[in-house]
C-alpha positions as CSV (number, residue, x, y, z in Angstrom):
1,X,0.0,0.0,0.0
2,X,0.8,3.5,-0.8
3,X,1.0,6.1,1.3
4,X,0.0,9.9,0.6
5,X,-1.0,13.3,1.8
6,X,-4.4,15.1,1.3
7,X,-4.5,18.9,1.9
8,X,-8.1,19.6,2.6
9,X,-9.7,22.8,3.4
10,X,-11.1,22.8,7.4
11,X,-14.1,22.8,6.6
12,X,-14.1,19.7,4.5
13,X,-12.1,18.0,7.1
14,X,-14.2,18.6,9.6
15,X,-17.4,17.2,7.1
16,X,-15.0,14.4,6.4
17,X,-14.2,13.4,10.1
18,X,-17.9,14.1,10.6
19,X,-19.1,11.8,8.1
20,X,-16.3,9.0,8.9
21,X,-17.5,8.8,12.7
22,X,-21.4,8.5,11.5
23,X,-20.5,5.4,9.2
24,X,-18.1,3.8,11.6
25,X,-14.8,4.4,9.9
26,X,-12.1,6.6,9.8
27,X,-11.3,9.6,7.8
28,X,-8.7,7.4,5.7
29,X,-11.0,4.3,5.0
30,X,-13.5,6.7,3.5
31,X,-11.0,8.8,1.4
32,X,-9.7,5.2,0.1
33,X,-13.9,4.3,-0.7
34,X,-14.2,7.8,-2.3
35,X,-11.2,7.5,-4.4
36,X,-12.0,3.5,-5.4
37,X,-15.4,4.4,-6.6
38,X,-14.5,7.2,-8.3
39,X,-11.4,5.2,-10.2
40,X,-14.1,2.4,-10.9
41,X,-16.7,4.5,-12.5
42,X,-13.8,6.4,-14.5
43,X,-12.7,2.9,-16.5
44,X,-13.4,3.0,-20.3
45,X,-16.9,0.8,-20.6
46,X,-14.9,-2.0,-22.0
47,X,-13.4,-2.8,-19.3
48,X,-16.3,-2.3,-16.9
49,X,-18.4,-5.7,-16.6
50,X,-22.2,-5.4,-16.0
51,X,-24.6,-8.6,-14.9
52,X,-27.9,-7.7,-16.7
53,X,-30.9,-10.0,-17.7
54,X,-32.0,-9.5,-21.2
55,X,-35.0,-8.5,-21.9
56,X,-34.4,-4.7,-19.7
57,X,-37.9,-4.3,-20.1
58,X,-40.2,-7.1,-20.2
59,X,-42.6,-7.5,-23.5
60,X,-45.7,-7.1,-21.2
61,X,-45.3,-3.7,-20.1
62,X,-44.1,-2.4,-23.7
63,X,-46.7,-4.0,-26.0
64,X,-45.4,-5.8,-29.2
65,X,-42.0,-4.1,-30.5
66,X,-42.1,-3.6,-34.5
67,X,-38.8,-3.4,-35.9
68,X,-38.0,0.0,-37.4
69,X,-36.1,0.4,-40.7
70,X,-34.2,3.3,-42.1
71,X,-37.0,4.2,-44.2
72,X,-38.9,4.4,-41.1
73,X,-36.0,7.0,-39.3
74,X,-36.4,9.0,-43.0
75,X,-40.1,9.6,-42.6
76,X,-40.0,10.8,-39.2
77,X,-37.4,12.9,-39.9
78,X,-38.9,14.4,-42.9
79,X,-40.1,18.0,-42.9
80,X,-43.8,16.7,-42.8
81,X,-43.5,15.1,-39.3
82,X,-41.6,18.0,-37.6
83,X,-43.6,20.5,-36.0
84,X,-44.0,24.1,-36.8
């Protein structure tokens, strides 16, 4: 492990030291949590892995799905479907 100082302003040392006591840790712990979620959430999508069940949305609250074409994307796009 790595050591390394933080210059914080008072105020969010004292918010930090606030917040650490109230969860049960200590000010370090939750700068490590801060910094580890942060790093995780930053990772190109690629590398992130996600556990989803297809379908997102189930068929019975959508209705039937019709496939759309790009003729479809044309027409709505034309000039006759776009409001004045």
């Amino acid at each position: 492990m790595m050591q390394a100082t933080v210059e914080l302003p008072e105020v969010v040392l004292q918010q930090l030291e606030m917040l650490a006591r109230r969860e049960g840790a200590t000010p370090g712990d939750l700068i490590r949590r801060i910094v580890e979620d942060h790093v995780a959430r930053c990772r190109p999508s690629a590398q992130r892995s996600f556990n989803v069940s297809l379908p997102l949305i189930p068929a019975c609250e959508t209705g039937p799905i019709r496939p759309i074409t790009g003729r479809d994307v044309d027409e709505l796009l034309s000039d006759d479907h776009l409001p004045a």
